[in-house]
C-alpha positions in Angstrom: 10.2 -13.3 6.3 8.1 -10.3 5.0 5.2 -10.4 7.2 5.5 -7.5 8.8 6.3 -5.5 5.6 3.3 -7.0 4.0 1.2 -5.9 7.1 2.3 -2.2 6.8 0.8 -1.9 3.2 -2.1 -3.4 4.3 -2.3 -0.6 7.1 -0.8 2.0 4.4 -3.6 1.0 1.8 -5.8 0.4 4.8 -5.4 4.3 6.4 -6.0 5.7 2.9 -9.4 4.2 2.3 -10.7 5.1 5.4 -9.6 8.9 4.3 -10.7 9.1 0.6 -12.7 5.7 -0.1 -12.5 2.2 -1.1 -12.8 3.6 -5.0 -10.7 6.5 -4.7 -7.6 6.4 -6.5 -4.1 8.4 -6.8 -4.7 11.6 -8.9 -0.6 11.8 -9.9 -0.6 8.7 -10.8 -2.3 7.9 -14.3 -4.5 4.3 -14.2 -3.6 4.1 -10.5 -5.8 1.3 -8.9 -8.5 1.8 -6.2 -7.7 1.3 -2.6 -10.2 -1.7 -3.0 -7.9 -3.3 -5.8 -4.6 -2.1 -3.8 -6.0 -3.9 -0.7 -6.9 -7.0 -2.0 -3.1 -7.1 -3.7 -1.8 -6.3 -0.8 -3.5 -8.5 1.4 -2.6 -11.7 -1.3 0.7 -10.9 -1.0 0.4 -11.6 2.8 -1.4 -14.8 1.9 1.7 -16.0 -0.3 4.3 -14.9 2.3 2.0 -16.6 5.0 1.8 -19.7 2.4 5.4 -20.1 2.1 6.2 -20.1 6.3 3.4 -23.0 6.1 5.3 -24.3 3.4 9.0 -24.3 5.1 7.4 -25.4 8.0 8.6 -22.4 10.3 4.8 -21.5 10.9 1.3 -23.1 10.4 -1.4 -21.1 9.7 -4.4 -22.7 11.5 -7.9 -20.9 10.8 -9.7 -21.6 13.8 -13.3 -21.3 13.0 -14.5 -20.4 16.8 -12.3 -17.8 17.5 -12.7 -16.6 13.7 -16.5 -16.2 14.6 -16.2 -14.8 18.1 -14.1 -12.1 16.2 -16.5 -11.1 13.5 -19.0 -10.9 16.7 -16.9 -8.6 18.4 -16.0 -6.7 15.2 -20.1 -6.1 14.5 -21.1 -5.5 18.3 -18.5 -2.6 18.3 -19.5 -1.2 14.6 -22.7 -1.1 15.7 -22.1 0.9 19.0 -19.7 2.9 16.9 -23.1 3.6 14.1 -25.0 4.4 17.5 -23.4 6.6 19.2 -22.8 9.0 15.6 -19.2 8.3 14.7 -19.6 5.7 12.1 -22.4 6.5 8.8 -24.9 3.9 8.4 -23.7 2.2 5.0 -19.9 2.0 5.7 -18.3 -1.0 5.7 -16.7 -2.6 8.1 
């Protein structure tokens, strides 16, 4: 299925608001959306391609809460060293 394709625009929408912002928007393209709307289309559409695997039983998508949670630990313990040592502004977000 699309999963990878789906994971590229993430990455696309992804790359260009950590360049220009999560509110920035294309200047050649009138009412473009923000790279916050973008992502959270693009990141649905992985959830509906995801959605159908689980649905044709190819692939199950388990959430598993520990590993979920050991992440987001990691994800914070390296933000933080990241904020520390000058290479990440207090106030972005992760």
């Amino acid at each position: 299925m699309k999963v990878a394709e789906e994971c590229a625009e993430i990455t696309k929408v992804a790359s260009k608001t950590s360049q220009f912002g999560w509110d920035s928007t294309n200047p050649f393209i009138k009412d473009d959306k923000t790279n916050r709307e973008k992502l959270q289309m693009e990141v649905n559409d992985l959830l509906a391609i995801l959605d159908l695997l689980n649905e044709s039983g190819e692939f199950y998508l388990y959430q598993d809460p520990e590993y979920i949670k050991e992440r987001k630990d990691k994800c914070r313990k390296y933000y933080n060293k990241s904020v520390d040592s000058g290479y990440v502004s207090l106030g972005e977000e992760l």
